[in-house]
MINUVO-403765 format. One record per atom (N, C-alpha, C): chain; x, z, y; atom name. Coordinates in steps of 0.2 Angstrom, whole numbers, plus 5000, padded with zeros to 4 digits. Last residue first. Layout:
! residues N
<site><chain>A</chain><px>X</px><pz>Z</pz><py>Y</py><atom>CA</atom></site>
...
! end
This chain:
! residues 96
<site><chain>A</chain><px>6448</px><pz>6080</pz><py>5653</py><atom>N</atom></site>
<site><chain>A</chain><px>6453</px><pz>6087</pz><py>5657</py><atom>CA</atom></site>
<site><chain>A</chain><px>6449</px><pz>6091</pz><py>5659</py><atom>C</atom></site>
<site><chain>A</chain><px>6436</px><pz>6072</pz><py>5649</py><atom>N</atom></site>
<site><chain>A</chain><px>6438</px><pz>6079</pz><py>5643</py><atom>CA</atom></site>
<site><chain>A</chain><px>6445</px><pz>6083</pz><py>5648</py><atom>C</atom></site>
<site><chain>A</chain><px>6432</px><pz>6067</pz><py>5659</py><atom>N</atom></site>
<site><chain>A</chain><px>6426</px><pz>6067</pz><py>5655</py><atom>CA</atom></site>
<site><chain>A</chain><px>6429</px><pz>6075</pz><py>5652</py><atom>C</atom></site>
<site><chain>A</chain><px>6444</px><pz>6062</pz><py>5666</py><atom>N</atom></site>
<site><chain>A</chain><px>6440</px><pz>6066</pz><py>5670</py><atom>CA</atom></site>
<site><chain>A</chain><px>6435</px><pz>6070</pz><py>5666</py><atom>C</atom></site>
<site><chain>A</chain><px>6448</px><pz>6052</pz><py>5657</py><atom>N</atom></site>
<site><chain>A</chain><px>6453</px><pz>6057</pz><py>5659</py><atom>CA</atom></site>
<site><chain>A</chain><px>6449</px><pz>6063</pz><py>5664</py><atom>C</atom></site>
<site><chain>A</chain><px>6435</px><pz>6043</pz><py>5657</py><atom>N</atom></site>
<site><chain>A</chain><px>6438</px><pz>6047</pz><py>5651</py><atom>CA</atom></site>
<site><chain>A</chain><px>6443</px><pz>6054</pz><py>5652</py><atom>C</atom></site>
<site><chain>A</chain><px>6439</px><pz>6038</pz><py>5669</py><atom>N</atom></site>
<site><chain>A</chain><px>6431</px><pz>6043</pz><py>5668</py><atom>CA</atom></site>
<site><chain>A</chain><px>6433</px><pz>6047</pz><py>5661</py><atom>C</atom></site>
<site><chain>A</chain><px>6451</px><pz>6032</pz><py>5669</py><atom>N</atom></site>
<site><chain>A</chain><px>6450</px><pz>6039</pz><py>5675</py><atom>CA</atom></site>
<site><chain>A</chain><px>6442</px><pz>6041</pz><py>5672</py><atom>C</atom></site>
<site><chain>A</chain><px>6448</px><pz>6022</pz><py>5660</py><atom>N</atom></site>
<site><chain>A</chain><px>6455</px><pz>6028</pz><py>5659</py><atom>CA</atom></site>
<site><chain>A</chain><px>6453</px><pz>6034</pz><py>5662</py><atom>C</atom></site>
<site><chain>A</chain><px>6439</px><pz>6016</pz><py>5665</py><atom>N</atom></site>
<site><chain>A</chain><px>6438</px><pz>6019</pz><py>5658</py><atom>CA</atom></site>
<site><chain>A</chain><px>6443</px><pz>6026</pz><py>5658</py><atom>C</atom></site>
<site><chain>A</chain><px>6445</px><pz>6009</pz><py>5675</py><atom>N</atom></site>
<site><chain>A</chain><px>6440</px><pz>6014</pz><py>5676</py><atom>CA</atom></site>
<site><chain>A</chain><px>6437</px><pz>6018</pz><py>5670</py><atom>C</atom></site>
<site><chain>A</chain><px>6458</px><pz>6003</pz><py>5671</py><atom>N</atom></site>
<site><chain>A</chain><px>6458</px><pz>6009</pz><py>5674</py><atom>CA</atom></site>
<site><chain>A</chain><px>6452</px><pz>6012</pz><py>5677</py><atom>C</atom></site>
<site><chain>A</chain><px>6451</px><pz>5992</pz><py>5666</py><atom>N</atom></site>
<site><chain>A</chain><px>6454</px><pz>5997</pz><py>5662</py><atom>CA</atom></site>
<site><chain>A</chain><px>6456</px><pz>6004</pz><py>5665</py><atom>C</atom></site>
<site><chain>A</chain><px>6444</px><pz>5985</pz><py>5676</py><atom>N</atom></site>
<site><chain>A</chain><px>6440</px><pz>5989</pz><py>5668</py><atom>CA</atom></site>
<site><chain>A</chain><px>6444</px><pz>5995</pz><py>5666</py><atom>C</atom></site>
<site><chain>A</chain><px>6455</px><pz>5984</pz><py>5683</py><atom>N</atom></site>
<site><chain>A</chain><px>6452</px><pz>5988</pz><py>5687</py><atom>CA</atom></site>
<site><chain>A</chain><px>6447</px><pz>5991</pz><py>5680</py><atom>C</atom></site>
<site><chain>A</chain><px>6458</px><pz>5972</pz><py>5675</py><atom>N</atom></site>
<site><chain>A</chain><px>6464</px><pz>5981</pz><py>5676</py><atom>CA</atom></site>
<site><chain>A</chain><px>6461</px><pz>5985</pz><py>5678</py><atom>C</atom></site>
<site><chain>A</chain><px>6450</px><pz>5963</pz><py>5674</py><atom>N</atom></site>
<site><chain>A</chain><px>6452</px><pz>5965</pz><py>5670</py><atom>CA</atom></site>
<site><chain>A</chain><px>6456</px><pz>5973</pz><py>5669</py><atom>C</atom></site>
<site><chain>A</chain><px>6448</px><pz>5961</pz><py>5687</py><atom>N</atom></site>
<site><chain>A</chain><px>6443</px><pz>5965</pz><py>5685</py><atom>CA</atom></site>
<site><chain>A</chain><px>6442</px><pz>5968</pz><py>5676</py><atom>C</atom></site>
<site><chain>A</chain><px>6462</px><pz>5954</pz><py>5690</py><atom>N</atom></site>
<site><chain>A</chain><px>6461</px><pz>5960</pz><py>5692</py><atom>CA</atom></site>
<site><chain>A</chain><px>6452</px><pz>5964</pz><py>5690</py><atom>C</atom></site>
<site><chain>A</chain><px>6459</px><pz>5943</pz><py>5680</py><atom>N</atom></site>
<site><chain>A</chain><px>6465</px><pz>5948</pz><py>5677</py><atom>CA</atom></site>
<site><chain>A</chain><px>6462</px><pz>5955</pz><py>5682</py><atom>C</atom></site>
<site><chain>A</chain><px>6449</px><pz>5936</pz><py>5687</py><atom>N</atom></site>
<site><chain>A</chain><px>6446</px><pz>5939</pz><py>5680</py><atom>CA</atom></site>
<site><chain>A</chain><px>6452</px><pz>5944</pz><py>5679</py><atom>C</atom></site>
<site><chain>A</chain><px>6456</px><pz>5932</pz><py>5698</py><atom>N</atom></site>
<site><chain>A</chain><px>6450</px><pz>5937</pz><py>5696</py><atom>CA</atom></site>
<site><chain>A</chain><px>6450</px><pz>5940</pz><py>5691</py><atom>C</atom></site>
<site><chain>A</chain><px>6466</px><pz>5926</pz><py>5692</py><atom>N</atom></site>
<site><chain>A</chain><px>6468</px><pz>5931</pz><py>5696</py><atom>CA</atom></site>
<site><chain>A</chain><px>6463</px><pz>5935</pz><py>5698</py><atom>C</atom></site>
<site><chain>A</chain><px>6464</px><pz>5920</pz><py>5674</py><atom>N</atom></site>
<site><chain>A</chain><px>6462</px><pz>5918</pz><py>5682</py><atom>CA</atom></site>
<site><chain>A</chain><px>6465</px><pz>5924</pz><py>5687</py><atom>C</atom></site>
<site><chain>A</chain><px>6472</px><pz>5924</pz><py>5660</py><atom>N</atom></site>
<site><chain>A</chain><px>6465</px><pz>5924</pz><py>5665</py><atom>CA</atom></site>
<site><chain>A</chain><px>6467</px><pz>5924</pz><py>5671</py><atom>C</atom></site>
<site><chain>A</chain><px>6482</px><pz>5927</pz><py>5652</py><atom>N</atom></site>
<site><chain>A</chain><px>6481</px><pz>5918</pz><py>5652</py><atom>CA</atom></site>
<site><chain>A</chain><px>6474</px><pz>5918</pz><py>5656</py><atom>C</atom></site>
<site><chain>A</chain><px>6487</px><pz>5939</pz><py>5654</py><atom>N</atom></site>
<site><chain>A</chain><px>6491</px><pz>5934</pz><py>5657</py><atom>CA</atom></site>
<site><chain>A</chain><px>6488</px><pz>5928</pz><py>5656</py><atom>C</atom></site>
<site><chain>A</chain><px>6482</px><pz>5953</pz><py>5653</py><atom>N</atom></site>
<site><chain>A</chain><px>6477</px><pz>5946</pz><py>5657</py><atom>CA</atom></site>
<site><chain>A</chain><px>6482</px><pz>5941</pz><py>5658</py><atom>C</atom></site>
<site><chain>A</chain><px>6482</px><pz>5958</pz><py>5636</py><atom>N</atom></site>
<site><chain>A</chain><px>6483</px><pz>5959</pz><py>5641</py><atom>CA</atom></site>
<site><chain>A</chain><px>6479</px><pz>5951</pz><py>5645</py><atom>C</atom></site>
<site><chain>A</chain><px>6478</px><pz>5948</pz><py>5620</py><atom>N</atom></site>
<site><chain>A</chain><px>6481</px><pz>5953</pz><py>5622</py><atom>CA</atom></site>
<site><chain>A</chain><px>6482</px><pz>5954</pz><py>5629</py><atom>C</atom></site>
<site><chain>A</chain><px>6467</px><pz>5939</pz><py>5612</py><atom>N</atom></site>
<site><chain>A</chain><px>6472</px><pz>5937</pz><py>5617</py><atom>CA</atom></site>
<site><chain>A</chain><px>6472</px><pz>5945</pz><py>5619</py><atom>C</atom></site>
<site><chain>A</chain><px>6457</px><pz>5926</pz><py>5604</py><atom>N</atom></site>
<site><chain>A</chain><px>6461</px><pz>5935</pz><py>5602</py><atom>CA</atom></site>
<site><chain>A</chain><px>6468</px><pz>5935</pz><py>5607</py><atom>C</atom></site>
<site><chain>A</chain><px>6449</px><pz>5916</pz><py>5606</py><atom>N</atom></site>
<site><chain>A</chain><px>6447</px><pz>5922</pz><py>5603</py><atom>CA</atom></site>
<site><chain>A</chain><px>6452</px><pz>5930</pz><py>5602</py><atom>C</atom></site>
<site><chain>A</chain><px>6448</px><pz>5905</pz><py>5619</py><atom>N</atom></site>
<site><chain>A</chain><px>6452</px><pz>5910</pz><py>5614</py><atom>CA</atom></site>
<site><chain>A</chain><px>6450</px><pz>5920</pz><py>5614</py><atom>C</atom></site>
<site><chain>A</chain><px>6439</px><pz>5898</pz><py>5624</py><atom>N</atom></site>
<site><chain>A</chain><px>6440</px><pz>5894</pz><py>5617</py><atom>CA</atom></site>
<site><chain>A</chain><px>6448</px><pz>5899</pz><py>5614</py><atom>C</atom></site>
<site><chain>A</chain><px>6436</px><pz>5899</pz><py>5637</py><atom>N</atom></site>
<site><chain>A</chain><px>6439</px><pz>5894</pz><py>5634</py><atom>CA</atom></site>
<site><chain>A</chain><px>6442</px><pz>5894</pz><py>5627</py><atom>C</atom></site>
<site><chain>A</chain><px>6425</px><pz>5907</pz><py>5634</py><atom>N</atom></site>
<site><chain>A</chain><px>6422</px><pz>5904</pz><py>5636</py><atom>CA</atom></site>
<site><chain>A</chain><px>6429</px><pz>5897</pz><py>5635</py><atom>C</atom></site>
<site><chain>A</chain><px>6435</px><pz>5919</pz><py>5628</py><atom>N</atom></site>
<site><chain>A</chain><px>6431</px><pz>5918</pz><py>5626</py><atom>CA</atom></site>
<site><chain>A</chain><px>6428</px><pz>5909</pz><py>5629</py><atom>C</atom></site>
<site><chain>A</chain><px>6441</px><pz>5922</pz><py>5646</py><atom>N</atom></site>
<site><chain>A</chain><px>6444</px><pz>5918</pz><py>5639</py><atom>CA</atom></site>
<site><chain>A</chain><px>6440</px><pz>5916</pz><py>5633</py><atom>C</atom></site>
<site><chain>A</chain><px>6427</px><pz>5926</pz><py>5650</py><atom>N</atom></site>
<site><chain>A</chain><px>6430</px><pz>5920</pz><py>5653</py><atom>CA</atom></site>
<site><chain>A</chain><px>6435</px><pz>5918</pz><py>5649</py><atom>C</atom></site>
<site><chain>A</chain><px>6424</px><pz>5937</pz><py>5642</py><atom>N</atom></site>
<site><chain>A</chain><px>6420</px><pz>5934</pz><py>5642</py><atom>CA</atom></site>
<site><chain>A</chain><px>6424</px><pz>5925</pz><py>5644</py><atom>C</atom></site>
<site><chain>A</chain><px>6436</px><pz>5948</pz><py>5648</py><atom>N</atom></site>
<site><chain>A</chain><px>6438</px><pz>5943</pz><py>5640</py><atom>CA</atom></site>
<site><chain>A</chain><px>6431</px><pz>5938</pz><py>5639</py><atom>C</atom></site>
<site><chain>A</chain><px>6428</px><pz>5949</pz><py>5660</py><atom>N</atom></site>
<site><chain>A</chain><px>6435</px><pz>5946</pz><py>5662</py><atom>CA</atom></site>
<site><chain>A</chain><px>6436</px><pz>5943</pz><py>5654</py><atom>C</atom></site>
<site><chain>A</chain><px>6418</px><pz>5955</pz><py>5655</py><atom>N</atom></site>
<site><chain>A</chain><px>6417</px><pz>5951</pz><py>5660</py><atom>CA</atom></site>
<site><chain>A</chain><px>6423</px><pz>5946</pz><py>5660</py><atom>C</atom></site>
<site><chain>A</chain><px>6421</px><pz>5967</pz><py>5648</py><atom>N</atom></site>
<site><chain>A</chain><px>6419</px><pz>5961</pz><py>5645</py><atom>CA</atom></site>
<site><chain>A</chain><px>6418</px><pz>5955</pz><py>5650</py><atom>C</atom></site>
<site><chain>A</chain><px>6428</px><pz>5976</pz><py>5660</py><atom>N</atom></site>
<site><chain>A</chain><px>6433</px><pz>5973</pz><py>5655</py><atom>CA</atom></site>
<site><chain>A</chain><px>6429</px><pz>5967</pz><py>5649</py><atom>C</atom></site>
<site><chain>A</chain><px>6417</px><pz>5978</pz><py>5668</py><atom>N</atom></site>
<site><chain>A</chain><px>6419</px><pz>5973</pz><py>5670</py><atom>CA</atom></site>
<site><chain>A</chain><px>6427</px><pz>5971</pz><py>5663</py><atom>C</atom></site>
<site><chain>A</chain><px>6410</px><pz>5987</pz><py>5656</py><atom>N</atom></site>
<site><chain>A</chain><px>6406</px><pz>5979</pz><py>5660</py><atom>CA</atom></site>
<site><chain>A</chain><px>6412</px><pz>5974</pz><py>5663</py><atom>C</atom></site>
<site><chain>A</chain><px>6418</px><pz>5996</pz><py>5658</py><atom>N</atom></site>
<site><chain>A</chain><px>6416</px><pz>5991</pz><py>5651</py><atom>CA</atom></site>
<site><chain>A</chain><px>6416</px><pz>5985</pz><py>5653</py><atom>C</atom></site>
<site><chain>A</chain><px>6418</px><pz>6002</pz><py>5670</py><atom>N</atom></site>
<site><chain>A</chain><px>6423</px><pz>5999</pz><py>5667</py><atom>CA</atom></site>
<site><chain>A</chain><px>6423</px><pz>5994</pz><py>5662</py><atom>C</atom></site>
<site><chain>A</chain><px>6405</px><pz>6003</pz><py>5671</py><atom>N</atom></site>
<site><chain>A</chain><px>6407</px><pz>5998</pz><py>5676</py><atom>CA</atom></site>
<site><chain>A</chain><px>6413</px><pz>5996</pz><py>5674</py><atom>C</atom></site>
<site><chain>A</chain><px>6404</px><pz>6015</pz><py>5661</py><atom>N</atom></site>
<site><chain>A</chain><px>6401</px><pz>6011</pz><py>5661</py><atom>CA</atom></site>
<site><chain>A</chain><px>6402</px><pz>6005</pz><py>5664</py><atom>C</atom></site>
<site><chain>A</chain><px>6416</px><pz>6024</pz><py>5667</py><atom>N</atom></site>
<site><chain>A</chain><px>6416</px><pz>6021</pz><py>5660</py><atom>CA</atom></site>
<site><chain>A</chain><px>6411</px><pz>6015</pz><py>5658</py><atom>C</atom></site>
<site><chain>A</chain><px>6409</px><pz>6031</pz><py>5676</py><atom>N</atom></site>
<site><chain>A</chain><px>6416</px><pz>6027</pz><py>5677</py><atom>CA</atom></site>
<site><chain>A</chain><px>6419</px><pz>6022</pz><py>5673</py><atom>C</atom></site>
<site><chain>A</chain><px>6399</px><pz>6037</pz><py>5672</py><atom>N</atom></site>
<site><chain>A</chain><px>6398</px><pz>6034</pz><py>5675</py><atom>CA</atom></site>
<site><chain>A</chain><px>6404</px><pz>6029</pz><py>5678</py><atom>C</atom></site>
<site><chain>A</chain><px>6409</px><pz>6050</pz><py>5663</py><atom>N</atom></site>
<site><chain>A</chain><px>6406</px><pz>6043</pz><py>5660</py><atom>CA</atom></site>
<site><chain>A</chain><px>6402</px><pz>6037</pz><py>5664</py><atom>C</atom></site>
<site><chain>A</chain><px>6408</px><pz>6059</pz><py>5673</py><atom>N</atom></site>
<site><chain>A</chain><px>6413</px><pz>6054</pz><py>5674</py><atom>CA</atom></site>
<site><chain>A</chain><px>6414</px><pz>6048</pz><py>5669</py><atom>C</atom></site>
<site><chain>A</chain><px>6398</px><pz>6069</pz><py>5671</py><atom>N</atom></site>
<site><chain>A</chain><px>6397</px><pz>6063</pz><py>5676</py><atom>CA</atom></site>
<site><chain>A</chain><px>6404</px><pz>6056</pz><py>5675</py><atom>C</atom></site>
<site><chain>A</chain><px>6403</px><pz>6078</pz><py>5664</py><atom>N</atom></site>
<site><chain>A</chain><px>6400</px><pz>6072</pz><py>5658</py><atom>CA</atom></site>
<site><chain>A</chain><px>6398</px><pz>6067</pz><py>5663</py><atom>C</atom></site>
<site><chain>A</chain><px>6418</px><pz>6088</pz><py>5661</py><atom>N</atom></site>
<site><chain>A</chain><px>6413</px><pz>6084</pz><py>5667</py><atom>CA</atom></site>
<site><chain>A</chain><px>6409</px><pz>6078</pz><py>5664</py><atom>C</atom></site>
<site><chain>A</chain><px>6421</px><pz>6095</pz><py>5650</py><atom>N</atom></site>
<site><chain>A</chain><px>6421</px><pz>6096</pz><py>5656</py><atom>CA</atom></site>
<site><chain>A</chain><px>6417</px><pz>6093</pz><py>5661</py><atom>C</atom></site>
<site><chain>A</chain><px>6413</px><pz>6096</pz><py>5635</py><atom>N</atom></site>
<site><chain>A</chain><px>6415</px><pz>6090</pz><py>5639</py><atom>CA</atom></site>
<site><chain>A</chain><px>6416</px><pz>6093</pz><py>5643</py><atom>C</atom></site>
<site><chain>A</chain><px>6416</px><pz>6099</pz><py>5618</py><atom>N</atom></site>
<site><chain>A</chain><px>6414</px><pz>6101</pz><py>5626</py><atom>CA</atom></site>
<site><chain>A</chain><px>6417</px><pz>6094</pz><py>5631</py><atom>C</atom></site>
<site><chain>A</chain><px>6418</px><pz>6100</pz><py>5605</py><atom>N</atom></site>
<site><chain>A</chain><px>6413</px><pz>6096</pz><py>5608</py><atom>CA</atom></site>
<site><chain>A</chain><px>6410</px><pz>6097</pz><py>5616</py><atom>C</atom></site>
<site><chain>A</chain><px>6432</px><pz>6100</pz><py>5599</py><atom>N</atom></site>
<site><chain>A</chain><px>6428</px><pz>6106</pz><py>5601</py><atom>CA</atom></site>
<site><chain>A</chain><px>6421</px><pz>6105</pz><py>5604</py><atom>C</atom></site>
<site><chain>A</chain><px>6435</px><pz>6087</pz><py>5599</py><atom>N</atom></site>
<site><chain>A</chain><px>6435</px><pz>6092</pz><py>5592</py><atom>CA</atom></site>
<site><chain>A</chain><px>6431</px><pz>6097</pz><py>5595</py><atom>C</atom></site>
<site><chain>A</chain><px>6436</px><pz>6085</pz><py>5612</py><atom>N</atom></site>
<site><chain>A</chain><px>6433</px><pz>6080</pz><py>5609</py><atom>CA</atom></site>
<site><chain>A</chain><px>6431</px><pz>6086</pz><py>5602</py><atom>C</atom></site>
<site><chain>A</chain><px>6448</px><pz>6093</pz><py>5616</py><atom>N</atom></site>
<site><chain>A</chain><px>6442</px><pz>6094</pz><py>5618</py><atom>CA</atom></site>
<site><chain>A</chain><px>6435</px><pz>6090</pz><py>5614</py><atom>C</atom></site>
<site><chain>A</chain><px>6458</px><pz>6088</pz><py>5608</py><atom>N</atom></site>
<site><chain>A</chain><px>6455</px><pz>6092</pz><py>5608</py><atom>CA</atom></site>
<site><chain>A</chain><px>6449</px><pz>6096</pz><py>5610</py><atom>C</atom></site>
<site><chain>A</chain><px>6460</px><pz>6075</pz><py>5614</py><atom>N</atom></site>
<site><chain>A</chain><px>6454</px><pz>6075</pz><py>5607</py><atom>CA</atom></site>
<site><chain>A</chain><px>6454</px><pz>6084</pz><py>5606</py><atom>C</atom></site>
<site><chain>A</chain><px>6461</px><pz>6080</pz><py>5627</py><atom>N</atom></site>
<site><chain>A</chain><px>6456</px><pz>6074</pz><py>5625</py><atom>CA</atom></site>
<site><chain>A</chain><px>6452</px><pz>6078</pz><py>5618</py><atom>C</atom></site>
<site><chain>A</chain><px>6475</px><pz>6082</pz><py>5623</py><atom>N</atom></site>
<site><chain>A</chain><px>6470</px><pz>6088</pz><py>5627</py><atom>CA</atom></site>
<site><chain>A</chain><px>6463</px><pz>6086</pz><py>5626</py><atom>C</atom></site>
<site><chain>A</chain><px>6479</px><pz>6070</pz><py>5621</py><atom>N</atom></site>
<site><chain>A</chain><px>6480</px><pz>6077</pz><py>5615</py><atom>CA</atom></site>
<site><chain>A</chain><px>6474</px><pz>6081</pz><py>5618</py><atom>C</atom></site>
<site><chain>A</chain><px>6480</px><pz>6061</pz><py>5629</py><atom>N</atom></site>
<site><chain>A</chain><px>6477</px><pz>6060</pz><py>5623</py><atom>CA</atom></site>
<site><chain>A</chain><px>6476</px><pz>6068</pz><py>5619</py><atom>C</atom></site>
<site><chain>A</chain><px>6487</px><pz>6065</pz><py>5641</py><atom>N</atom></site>
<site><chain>A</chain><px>6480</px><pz>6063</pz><py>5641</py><atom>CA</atom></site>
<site><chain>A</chain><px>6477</px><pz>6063</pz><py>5634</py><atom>C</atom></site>
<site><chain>A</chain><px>6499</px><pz>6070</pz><py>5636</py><atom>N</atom></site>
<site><chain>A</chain><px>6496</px><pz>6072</pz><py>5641</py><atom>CA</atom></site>
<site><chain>A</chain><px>6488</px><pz>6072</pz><py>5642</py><atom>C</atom></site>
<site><chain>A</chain><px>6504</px><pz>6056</pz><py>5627</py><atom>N</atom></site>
<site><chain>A</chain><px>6503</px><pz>6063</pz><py>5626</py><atom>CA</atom></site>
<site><chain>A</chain><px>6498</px><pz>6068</pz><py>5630</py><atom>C</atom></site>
<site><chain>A</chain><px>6501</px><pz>6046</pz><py>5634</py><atom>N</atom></site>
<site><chain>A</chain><px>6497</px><pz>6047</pz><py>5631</py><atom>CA</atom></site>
<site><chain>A</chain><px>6499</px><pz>6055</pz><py>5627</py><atom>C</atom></site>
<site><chain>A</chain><px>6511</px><pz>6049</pz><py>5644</py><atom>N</atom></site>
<site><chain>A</chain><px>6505</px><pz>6048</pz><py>5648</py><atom>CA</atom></site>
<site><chain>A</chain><px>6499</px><pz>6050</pz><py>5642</py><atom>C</atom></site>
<site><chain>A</chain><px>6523</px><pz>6046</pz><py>5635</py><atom>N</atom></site>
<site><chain>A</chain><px>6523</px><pz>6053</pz><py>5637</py><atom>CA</atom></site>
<site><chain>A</chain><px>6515</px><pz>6055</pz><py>5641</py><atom>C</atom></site>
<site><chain>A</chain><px>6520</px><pz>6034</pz><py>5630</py><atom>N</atom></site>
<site><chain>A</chain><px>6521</px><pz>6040</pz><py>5626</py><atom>CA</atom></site>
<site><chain>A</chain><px>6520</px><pz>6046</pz><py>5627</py><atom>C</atom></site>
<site><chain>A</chain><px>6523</px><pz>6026</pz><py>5642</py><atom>N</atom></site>
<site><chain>A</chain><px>6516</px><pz>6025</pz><py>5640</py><atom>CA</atom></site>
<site><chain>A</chain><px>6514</px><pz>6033</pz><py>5634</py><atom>C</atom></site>
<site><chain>A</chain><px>6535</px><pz>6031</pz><py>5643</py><atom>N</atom></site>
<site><chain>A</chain><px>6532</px><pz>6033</pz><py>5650</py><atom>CA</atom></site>
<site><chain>A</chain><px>6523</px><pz>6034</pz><py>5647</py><atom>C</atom></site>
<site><chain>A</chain><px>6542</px><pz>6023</pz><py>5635</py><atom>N</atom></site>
<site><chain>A</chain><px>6544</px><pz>6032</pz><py>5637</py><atom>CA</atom></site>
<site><chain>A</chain><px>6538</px><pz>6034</pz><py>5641</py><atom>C</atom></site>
<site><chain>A</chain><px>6539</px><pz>6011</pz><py>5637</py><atom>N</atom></site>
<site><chain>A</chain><px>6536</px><pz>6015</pz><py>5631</py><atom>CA</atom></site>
<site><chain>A</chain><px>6537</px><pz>6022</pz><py>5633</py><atom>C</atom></site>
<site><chain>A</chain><px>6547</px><pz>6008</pz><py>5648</py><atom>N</atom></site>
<site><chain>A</chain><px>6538</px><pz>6008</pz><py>5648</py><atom>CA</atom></site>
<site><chain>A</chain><px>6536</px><pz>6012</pz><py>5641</py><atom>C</atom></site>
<site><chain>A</chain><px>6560</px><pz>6011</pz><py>5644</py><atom>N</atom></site>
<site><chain>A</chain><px>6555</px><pz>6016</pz><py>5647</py><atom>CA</atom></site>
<site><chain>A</chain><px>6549</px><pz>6015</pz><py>5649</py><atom>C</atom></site>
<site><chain>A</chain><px>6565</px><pz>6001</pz><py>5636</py><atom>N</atom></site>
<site><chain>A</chain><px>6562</px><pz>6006</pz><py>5631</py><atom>CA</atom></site>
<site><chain>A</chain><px>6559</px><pz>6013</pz><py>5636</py><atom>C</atom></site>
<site><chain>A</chain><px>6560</px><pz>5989</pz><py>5644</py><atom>N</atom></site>
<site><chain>A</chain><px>6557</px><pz>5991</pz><py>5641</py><atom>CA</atom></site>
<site><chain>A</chain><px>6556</px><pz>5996</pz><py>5637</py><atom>C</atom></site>
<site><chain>A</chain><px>6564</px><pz>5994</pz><py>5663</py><atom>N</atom></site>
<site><chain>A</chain><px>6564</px><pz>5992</pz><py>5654</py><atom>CA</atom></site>
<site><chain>A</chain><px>6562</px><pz>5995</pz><py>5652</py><atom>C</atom></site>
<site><chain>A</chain><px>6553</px><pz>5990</pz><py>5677</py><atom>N</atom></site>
<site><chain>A</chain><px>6556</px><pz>5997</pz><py>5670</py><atom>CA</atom></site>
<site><chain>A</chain><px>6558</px><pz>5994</pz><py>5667</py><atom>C</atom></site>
<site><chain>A</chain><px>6556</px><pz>5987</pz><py>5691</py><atom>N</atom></site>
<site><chain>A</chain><px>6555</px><pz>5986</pz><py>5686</py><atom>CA</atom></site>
<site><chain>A</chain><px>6556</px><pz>5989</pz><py>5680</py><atom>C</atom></site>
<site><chain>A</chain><px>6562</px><pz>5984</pz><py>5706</py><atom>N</atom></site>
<site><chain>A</chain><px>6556</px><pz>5991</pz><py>5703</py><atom>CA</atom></site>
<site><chain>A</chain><px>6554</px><pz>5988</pz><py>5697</py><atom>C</atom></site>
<site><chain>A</chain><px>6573</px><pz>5976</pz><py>5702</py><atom>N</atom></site>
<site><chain>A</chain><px>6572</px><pz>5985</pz><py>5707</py><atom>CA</atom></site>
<site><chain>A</chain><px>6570</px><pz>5989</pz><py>5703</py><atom>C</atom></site>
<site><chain>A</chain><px>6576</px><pz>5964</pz><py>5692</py><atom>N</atom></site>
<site><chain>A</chain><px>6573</px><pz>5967</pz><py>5698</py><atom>CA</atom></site>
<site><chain>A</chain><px>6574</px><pz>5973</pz><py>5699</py><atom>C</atom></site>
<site><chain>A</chain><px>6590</px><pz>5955</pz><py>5688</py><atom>N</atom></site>
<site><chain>A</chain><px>6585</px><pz>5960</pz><py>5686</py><atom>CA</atom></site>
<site><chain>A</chain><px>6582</px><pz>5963</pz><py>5692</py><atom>C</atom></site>
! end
């Protein structure tokens, strides 16, 4: 077994505890209709873009439903992660 690697029942501990933190305060702000910082949807934008860009080149090979970047290119995975973490950080910035 490796090092620095979680198990599995603490990737879930972790994804849990993260989405707590960030999800709750979010939709509460969400419900209240304030936005703390409304520039940080500029984060969310290029995020999109590059998470369609990466499921575009699965799409292009003929698979329509595929989960995480294990079956894309080492480009398309890292523009894959990078979408996602540009989303997370403008949204996380948009309602904290």
């Amino acid at each position: 077994m490796r090092e620095n690697v979680l198990s599995p029942p603490t990737r879930i501990l972790v994804v849990l505890i993260l989405a707590l933190l960030v999800i709750l305060p979010a939709v509460e702000n969400l419900v209240a209709l304030r936005v703390k910082l409304p520039l940080a949807y500029f984060l969310v934008i290029p995020g999109t873009v590059l998470l369609a860009i990466a499921k575009t080149s699965l799409f292009r090979q003929g698979m329509w439903i595929s989960f995480g970047d294990r079956e894309m290119s080492g480009r398309m995975s890292n523009c894959y992660r990078l979408g996602y973490y540009l989303i997370f950080w403008g949204v996380l910035l948009a309602f904290l």
